[in-house]
C-alpha positions in Angstrom: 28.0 -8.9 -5.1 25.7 -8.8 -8.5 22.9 -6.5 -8.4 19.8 -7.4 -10.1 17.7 -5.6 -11.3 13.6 -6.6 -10.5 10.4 -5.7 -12.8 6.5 -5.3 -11.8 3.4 -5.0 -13.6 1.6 -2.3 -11.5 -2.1 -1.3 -12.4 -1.3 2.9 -13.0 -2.9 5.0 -10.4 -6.5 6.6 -11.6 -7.3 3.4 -13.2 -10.9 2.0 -12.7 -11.2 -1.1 -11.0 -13.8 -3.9 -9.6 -13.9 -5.1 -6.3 -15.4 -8.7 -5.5 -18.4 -9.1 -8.2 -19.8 -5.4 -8.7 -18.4 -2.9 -6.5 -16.2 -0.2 -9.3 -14.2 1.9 -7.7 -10.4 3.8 -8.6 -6.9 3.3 -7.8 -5.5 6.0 -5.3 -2.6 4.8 -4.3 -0.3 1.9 -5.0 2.8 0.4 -2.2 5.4 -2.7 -2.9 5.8 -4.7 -0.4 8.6 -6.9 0.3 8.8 -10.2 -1.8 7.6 -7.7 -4.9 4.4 -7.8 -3.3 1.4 -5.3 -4.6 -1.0 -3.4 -3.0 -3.4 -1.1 -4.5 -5.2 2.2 -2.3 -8.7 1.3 -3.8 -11.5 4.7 -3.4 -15.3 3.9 -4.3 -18.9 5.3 -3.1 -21.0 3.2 -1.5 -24.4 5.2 -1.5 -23.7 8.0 0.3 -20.2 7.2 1.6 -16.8 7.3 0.6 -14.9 4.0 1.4 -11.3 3.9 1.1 -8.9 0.7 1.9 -5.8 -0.8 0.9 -6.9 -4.1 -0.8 -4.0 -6.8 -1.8 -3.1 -7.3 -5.6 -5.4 -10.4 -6.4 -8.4 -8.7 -4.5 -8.6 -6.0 -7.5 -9.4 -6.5 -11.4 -8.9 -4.0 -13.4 -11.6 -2.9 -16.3 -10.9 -4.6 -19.8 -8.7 -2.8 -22.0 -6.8 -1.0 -19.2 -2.7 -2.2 -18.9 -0.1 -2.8 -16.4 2.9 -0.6 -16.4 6.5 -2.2 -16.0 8.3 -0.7 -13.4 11.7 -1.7 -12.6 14.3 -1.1 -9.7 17.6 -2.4 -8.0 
């Protein structure tokens, strides 16, 4: 059986992000999923609360200049 080895580009946790058109919040967390699939723990403010949720890869952009990190397993 070969084993082959699989790569990501993962946004690093503590890296600022937007949400939809405006909202900016920070990367908490991050979990593969199967198929390679990414999913980012997303914390922001909204006025006086604290909002927290798991938010899938294409839902988050991250702010210009920060880059993806290659990670890489079997």
């Amino acid at each position: 059986m070969e084993v082959k080895m699989v790569e990501l580009l993962v946004f690093p946790v503590g890296s600022p992000v937007i949400i939809g058109d405006h909202i900016e919040g920070v990367i908490v967390g991050i979990c593969i999923r199967e198929k390679q699939y990414v999913t980012y723990d997303v914390s922001w403010w909204d006025g006086n609360t604290h909002c927290n949720k798991w938010l899938d890869q294409h839902e988050v952009k991250c702010h210009d200049g920060i880059v993806a990190t290659k990670i890489g397993f079997f």
